[in-house]
DRENBA-850154 format. One record per residue: residue in one letter; y, x, z of N, C-alpha, C, O in turn. Coordinates in steps of 0.2 Angstrom, whole numbers, padded with zeros to 4 digits, always signed. Atoms other than C-alpha are relative to their C-alpha. Layout:
REM residues N
aYXZYXZYXZYXZ
...
//
This chain:
REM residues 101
x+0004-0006-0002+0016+0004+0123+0001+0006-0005-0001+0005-0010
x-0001-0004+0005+0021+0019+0115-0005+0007-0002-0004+0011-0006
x+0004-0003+0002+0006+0027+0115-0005-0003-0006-0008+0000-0010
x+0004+0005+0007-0002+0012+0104+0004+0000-0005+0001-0001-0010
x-0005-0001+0008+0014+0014+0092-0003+0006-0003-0005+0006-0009
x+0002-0006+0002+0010+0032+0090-0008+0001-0005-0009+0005-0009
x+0008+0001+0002-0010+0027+0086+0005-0003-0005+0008+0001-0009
x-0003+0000+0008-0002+0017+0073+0005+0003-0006+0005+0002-0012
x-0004-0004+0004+0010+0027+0065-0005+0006+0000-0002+0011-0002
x+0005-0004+0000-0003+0038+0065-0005+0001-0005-0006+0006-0009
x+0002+0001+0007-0014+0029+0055+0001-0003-0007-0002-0002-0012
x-0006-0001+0008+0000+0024+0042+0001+0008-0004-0002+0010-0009
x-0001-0006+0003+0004+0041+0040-0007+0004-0002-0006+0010-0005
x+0005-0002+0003-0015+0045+0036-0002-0003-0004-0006+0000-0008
x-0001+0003+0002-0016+0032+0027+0004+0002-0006+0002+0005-0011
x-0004-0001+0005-0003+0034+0016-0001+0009-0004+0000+0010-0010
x+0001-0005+0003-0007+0053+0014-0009-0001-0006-0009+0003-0011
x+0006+0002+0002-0025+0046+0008+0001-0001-0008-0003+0001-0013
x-0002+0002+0006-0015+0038-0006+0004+0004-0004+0004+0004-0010
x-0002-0006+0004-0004+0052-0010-0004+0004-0003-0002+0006-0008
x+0005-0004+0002-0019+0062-0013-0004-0003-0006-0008+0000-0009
x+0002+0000+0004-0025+0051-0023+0003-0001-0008+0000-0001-0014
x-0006-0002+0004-0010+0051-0035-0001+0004-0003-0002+0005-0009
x-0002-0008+0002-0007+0067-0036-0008+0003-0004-0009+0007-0009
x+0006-0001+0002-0025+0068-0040-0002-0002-0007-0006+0001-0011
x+0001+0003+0006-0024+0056-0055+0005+0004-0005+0003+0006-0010
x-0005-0006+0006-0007+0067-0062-0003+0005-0001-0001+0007-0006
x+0000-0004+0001-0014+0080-0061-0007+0001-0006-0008+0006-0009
x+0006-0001+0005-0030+0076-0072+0003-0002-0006+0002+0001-0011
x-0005+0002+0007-0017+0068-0085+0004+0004-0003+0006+0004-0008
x+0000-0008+0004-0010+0084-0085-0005+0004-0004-0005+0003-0010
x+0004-0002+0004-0023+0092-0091-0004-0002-0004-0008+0001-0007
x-0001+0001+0005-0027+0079-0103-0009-0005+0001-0012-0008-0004
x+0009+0001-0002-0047+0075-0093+0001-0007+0003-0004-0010+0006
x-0003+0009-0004-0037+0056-0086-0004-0001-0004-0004+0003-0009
x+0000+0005+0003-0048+0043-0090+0001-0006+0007+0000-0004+0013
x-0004+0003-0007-0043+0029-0079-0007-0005+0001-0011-0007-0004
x+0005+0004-0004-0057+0020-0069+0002-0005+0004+0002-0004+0010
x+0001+0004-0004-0055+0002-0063-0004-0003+0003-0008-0007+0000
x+0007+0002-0005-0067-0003-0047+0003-0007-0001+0008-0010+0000
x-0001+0008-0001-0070-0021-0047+0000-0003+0009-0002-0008+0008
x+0001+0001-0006-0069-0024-0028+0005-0007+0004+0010-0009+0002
x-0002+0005-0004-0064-0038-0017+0005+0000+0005+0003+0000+0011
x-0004+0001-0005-0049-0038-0009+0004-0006+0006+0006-0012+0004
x-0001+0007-0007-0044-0050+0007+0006+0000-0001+0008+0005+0003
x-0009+0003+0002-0025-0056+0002+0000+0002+0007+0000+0008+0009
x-0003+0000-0007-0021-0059+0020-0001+0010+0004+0004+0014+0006
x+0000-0006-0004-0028-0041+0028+0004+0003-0006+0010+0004-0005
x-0005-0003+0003-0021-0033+0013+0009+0000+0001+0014+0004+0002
x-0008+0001-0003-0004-0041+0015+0003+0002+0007+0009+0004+0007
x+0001-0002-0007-0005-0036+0034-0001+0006+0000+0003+0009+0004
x+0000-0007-0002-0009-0019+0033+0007+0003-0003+0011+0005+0000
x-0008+0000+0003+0004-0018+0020+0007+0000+0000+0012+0004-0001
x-0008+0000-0004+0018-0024+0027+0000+0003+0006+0006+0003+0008
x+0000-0005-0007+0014-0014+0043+0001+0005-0001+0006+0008+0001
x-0003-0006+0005+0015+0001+0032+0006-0001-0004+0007+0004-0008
x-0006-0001+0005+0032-0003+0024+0004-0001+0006+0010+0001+0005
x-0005+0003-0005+0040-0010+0039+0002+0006+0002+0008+0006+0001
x-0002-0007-0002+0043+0008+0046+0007+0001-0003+0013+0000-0001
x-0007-0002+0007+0054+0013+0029+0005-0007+0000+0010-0007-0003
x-0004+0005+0001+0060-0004+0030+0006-0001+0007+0011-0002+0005
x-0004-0003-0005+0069-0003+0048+0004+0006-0002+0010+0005-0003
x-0006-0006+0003+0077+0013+0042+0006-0001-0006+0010+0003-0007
x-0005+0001+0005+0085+0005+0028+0004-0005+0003+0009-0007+0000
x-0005+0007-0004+0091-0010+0040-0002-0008-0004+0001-0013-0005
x+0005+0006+0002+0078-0022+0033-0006-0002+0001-0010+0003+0000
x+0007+0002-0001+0063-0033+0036-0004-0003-0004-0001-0007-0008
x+0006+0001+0006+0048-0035+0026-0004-0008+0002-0007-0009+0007
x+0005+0005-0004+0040-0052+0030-0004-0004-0007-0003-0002-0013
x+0007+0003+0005+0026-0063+0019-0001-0007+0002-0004-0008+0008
x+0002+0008-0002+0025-0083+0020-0006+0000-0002-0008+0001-0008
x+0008+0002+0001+0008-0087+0023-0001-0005-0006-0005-0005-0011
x+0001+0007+0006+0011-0104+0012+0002+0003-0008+0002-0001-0012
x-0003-0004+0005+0017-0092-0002-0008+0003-0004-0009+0005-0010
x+0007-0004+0000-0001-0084-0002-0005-0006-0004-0004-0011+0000
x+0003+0005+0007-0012-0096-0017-0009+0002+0003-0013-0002+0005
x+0008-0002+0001-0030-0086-0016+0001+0004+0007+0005+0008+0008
x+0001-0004-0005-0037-0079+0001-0003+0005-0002-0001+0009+0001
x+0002-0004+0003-0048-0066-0011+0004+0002-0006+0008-0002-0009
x-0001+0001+0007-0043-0059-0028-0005+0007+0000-0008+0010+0005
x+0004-0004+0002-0053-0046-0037+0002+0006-0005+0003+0004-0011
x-0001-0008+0003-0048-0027-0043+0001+0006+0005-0001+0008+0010
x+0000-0008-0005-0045-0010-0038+0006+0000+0006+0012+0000+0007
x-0003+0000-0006-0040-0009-0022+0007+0003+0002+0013+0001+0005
x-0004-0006+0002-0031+0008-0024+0007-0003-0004+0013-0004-0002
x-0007+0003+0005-0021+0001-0039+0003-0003+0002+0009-0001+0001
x-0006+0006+0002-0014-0015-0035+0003+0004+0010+0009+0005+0010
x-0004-0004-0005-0009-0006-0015+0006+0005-0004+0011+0004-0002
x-0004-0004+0004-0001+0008-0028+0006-0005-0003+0012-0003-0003
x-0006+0003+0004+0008-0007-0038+0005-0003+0006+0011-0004+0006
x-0003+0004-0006+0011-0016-0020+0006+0002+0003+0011-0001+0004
x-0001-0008-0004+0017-0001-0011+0009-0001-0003+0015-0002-0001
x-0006-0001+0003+0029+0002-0025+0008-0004-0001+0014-0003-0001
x-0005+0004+0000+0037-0014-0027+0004-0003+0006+0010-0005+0006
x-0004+0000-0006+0041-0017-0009+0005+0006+0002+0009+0005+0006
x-0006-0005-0002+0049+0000-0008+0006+0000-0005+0011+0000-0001
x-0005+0003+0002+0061-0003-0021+0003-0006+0000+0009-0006-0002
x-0004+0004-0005+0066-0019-0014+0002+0001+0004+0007-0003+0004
x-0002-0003-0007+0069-0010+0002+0008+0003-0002+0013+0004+0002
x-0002-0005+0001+0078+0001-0008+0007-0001-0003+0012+0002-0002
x-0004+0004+0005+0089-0011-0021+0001-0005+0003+0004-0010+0000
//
């Protein structure tokens, strides 16, 4: 249905802008020298994280002539616990260089 693809690409691209903003938000304090870095302790759900995740990269990864996928039996802990932001920012990065290399 290509009205429900658009819903989702829709909310990737708000989504991802979310996360640019908050980047650009963080360089821009460490320019002026006022960084100090805050880690939230928060509970992240392996599985919906991994799914949302690879739903956001799968996009860039088609355009490159590659697919993104995740073995469930590969996955150890249903929970782990840190900043949500971060480890999306560390996740993010490392599947797009994959993509990319």
């Amino acid at each position: 249905d290509p009205l429900l693809r658009n819903n989702e690409l829709l909310k990737n691209a708000e989504a991802s802008g979310k996360n640019m903003l908050k980047i650009l938000d963080d360089i821009l304090l460490v320019a002026k020298g006022s960084f100090s870095l805050v880690l939230e302790d928060q509970r992240v759900e392996v599985n919906d994280f991994l799914r949302t995740t690879i739903t956001d990269m799968n996009s860039f990864a088609h355009t490159e002539g590659v697919s993104v996928r995740v073995r469930k039996k590969d996955i150890l802990h249903n929970h782990v616990i840190g900043d949500f932001s971060r480890i999306r920012q560390i996740i993010n990065n490392l599947i797009s260089n994959a993509i990319k290399f």
